[in-house]
GUPAKE-962709 format. One record per residue: residue number from 1; x, y, z of N, C-alpha, C in turn. Coordinates in nm, 2 decimals, always signed. Example, Ala and Ser with C-alpha at 12.3 -4.5 7.8 and 13.67 -1.06 7.14 Angstrom:
+-----+--------+--------+--------+--------+--------+--------+--------+--------+--------+
:   i :   n_px :   n_py :   n_pz :  ca_px :  ca_py :  ca_pz :   c_px :   c_py :   c_pz :
+-----+--------+--------+--------+--------+--------+--------+--------+--------+--------+
:   1 :  +1.32 :  -0.57 :  +0.78 :  +1.23 :  -0.45 :  +0.78 :  +1.32 :  -0.33 :  +0.78 :
:   2 :  +1.28 :  -0.22 :  +0.71 :  +1.37 :  -0.11 :  +0.71 :  +1.29 :  +0.00 :  +0.79 :
+-----+--------+--------+--------+--------+--------+--------+--------+--------+--------+
This chain:
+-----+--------+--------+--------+--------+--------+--------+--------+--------+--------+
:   i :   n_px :   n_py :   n_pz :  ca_px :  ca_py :  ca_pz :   c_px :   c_py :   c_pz :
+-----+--------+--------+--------+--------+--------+--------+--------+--------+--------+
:   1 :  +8.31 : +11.00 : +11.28 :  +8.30 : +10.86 : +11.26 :  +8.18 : +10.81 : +11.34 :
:   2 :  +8.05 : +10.74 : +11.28 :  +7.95 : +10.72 : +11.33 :  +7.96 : +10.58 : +11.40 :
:   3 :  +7.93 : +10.54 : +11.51 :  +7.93 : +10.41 : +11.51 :  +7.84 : +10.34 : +11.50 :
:   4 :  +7.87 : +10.23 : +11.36 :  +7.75 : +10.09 : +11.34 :  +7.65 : +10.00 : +11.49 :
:   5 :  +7.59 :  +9.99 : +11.51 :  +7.55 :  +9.89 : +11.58 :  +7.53 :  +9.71 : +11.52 :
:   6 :  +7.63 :  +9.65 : +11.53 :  +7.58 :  +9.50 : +11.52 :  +7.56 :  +9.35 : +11.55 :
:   7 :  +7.49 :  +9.28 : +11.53 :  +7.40 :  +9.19 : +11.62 :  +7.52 :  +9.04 : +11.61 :
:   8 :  +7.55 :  +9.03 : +11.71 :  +7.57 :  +8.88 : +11.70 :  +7.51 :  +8.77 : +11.77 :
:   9 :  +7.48 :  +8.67 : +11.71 :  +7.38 :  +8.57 : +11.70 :  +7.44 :  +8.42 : +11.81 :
:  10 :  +7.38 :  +8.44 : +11.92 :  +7.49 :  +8.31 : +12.03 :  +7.39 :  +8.21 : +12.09 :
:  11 :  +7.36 :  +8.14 : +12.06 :  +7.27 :  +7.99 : +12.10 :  +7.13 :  +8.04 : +12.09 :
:  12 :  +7.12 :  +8.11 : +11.93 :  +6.98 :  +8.15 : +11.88 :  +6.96 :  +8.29 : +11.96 :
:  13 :  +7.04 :  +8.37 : +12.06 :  +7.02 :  +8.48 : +12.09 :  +7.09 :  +8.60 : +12.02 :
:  14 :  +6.99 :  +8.73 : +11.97 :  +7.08 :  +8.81 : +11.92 :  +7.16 :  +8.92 : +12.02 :
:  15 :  +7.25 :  +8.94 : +12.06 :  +7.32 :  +9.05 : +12.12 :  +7.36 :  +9.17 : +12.03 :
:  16 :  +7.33 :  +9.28 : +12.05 :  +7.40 :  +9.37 : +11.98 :  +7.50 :  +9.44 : +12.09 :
:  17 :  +7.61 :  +9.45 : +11.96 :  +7.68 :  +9.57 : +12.03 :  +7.73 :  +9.65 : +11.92 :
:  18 :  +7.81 :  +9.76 : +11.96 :  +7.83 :  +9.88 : +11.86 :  +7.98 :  +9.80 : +11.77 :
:  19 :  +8.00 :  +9.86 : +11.68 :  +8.14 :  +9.84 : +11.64 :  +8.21 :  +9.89 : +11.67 :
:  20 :  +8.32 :  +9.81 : +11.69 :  +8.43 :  +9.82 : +11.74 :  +8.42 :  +9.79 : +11.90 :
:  21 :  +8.32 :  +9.76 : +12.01 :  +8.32 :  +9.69 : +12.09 :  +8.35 :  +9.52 : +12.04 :
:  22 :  +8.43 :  +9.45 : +12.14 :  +8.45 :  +9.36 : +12.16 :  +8.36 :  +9.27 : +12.15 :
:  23 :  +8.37 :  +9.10 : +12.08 :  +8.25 :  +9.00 : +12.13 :  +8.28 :  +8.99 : +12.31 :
:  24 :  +8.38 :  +9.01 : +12.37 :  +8.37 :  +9.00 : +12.50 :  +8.33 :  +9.07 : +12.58 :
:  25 :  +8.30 :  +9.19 : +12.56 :  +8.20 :  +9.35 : +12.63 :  +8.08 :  +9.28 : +12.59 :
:  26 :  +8.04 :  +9.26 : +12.44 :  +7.89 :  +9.19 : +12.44 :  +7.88 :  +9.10 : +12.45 :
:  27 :  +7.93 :  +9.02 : +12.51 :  +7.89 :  +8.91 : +12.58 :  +7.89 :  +8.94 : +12.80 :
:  28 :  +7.97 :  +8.98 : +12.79 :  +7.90 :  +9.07 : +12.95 :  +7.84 :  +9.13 : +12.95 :
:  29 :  +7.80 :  +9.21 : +12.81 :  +7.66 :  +9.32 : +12.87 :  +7.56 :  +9.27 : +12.82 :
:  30 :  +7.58 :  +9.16 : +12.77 :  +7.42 :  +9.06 : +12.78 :  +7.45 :  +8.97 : +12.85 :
:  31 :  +7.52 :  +8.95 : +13.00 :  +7.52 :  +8.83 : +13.10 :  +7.54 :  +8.74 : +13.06 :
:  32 :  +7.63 :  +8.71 : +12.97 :  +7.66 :  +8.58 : +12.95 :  +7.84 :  +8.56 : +12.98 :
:  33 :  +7.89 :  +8.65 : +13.08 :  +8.00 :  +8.68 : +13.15 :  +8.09 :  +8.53 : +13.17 :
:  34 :  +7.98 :  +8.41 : +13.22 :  +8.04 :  +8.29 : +13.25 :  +8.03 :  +8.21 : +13.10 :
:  35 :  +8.02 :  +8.26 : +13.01 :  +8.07 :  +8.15 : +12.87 :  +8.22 :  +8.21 : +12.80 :
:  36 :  +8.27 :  +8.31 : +12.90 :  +8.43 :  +8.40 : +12.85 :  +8.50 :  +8.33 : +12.91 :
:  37 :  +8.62 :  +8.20 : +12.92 :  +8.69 :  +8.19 : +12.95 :  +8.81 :  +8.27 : +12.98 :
:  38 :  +8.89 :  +8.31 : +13.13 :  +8.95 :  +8.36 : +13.10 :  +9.12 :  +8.33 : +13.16 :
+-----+--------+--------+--------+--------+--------+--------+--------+--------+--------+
């Protein structure tokens, strides 16, 4: 099973992460850690 890499798009920035990672892994591994409520 190969994994996809895909981009999500958050106040005009693109982040990628792989599939099946979380929006909340990509959003900490592009620093944006303090817009995860937790």
């Amino acid at each position: 099973m190969t994994m996809k890499k895909i981009e999500i798009k958050i106040s005009g920035k693109p982040i990628s992460a792989k599939a099946g990672e979380t929006i909340i892994n990509a959003l900490w591994a592009a620093g944006k850690g303090d817009l995860v409520k937790t």
